[in-house]
Each structure stands twice: as C-alpha cells, then as structure tokens.
Phi, psi and omega in degrees: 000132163301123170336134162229112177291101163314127191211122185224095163204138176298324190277087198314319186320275173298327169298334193276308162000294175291298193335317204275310185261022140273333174285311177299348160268011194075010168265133156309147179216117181239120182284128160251168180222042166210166176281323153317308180269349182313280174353300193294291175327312177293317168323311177253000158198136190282131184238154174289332160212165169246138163231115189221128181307160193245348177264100169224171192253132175136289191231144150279173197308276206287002171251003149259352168250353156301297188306275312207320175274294207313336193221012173194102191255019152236010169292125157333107169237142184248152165228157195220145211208128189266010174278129149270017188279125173322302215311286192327309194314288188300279168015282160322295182296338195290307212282333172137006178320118188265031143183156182225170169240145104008088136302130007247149186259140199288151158307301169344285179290331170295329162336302222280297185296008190260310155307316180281336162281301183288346178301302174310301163301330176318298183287329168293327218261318173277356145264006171267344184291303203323309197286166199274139174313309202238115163247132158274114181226126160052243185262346188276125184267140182238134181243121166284334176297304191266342161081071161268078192223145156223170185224121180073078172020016169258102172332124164259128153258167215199117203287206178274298176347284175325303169317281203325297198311279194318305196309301194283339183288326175278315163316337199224065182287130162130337221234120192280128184223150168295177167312313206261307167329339186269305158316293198318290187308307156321271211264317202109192191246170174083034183190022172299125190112339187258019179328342199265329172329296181345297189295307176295299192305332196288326170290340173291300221311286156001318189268313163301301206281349187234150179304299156245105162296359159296304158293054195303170154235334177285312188237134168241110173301152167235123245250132183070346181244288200152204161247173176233194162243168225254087197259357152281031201258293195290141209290000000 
C-alpha cells in the first residue's frame, strides 16, 4: 500500500511540485494551502508524513507541529522553511519536527530526506517486530509494540523523540554515545551542529523518567563523551 502524505504549503506552485514527484514515487498526496485546515487535515486523518511549511497564512509551521505533537507523537513531520535563521531550525527540532529543509531547495535533496524519513520509520517499526514486546529495566517498563513506558507500573508520556531516545538507549545498555551519535542515530542525518537538541530531550526525557533527574539512574552522563543507559540496571 502507498504512502500518504500531508503537503501543508502556501505556495500551489510548489505544492503542486511536491505532488507531482511524490506520486513518481509512488505516494499518495493531499495538499492543504493554509495553516488552519493543514491543523485540520492532519487532525482528522493518519498519514505517514506531514511536510510542512513554517510561513503560512492562518496558522504558522511551528505552531502546528506543536498542536500536532501534543496529541499525536508519532507521525513524521518535515518541515520547510524560506528562513536561514538558526532559531526556525532548532524550533522545529524542539518542537518535535524529525527534519527540516532550507528553501530553496534541490527537489533531489528533498526526495532523498523524504525516503530517509519514511525509511527510519519503516525500519524502527521492523526492529520493534524484532525485539522483545516488553522491555524490563529496574522499574521502566518500554512496551515497543504499542510505544509505552512506565515506571513503577505508572504511565509516562513521551513525545515520539523522547520514545525513540529511551528505546535506542535500552536497547544498547552500557555502550556510550555522543551527541552527534545520538543524532545520527535518533534523529537522522541532516542535523550537524544541533547537539544541544540532544542535551534538551535528554533533559526533558530525564524529568519523566527519573525520581531526581539531577541524580539520574536510568540515562547517564558520561562527562566529556555523552551518554549511556544505565547498564547495572539490567537483571
């Protein structure tokens, strides 16, 4: 079955653009061209991405992928942005964006991050088949099927990063990784420079997940390198 894709852009030109060399990839597509019915459209049907502008008349970008992560944290969203402003980038990634472009941009390279986004899910959704339904660490319970953690039998939410972050972390206990590994890995390709995304989720993740995130037990720094999970945790 094809993919179907959300293209929340102002501009017809380019929106008609994305359509056209998304369909030669064999994805479905629905174009909104404000921010308000983008908000809606994503609201009222699931899709595999969203690709969304951050200039729109109505709603802006990032104030839709705020609304859009508060009740639905795991669809992909890219975002494109006619800004070179750092601040927009980081925003985007803050807000929960798993990637963004530059305008203007080759067609080429949006493809390519486009393929690279649904891939990463594709392959998380086939390595969670892989992997045990229930991971047990101490007290955090991980359910991967259903993308689930508690503590103490108490539900935590966790946006989708925050999911992603714990998960790859549980997955490797013990074995330390930087910032920009952590990106890589995480996050993608397509984000060098942006280590302190990093540094935030962990710190949010840390304020759910641990009794005192100053004295974490679960995710640990390692002081000059990056971090680990906690692997004398594991029975």
């Amino acid at each position: 079955m094809s993919t179907h894709i959300l293209i929340i852009e102002d501009n017809l030109d380019l929106a008609k653009l994305l359509e056209m060399h998304l369909a030669d990839l064999g994805h479905r597509s629905t174009l909104v061209l404000d921010g308000i019915k983008g908000l809606q459209a994503a609201s009222e049907t699931k899709y595999d991405l969203v690709i969304l502008d951050i200039m729109l008349p109505g709603l802006d970008g990032l104030e839709i992928c705020k609304r859009i992560r508060a009740r639905d944290a795991y669809t992909p969203i890219l975002m494109l942005t006619s800004k070179s402003s750092e601040l927009d980038r980081v925003l985007g990634l803050e807000l929960g964006a798993d990637d963004y472009v530059t305008k203007p941009f080759s067609i080429k390279e949006l493809m390519a991050r486009i393929k690279a986004i649904l891939r990463r899910a594709e392959n998380l959704g086939t390595e969670k088949e892989r992997n045990e339904e229930i991971l047990k660490i101490g007290g955090l319970h991980i359910d991967t099927q259903k993308r689930l953690v508690q503590i103490d039998a108490k539900p935590v939410e966790l946006t989708a990063k925050e999911f992603d972050l714990l998960y790859y972390f549980a997955r490797h206990p013990g074995r330390v990784f930087s910032r920009t590994q952590l990106l890589d890995q995480v996050w993608g390709y397509g984000h060098d420079g942006y280590e302190h995304t990093v540094n935030s989720h962990i710190n949010r993740l840390r304020a759910k997940i641990e009794a005192d995130p100053a004295n974490p037990r679960y995710v640990l720094t390692v002081w000059g390198v990056g971090y680990k999970f906690n692997d004398e945790l594991m029975g």
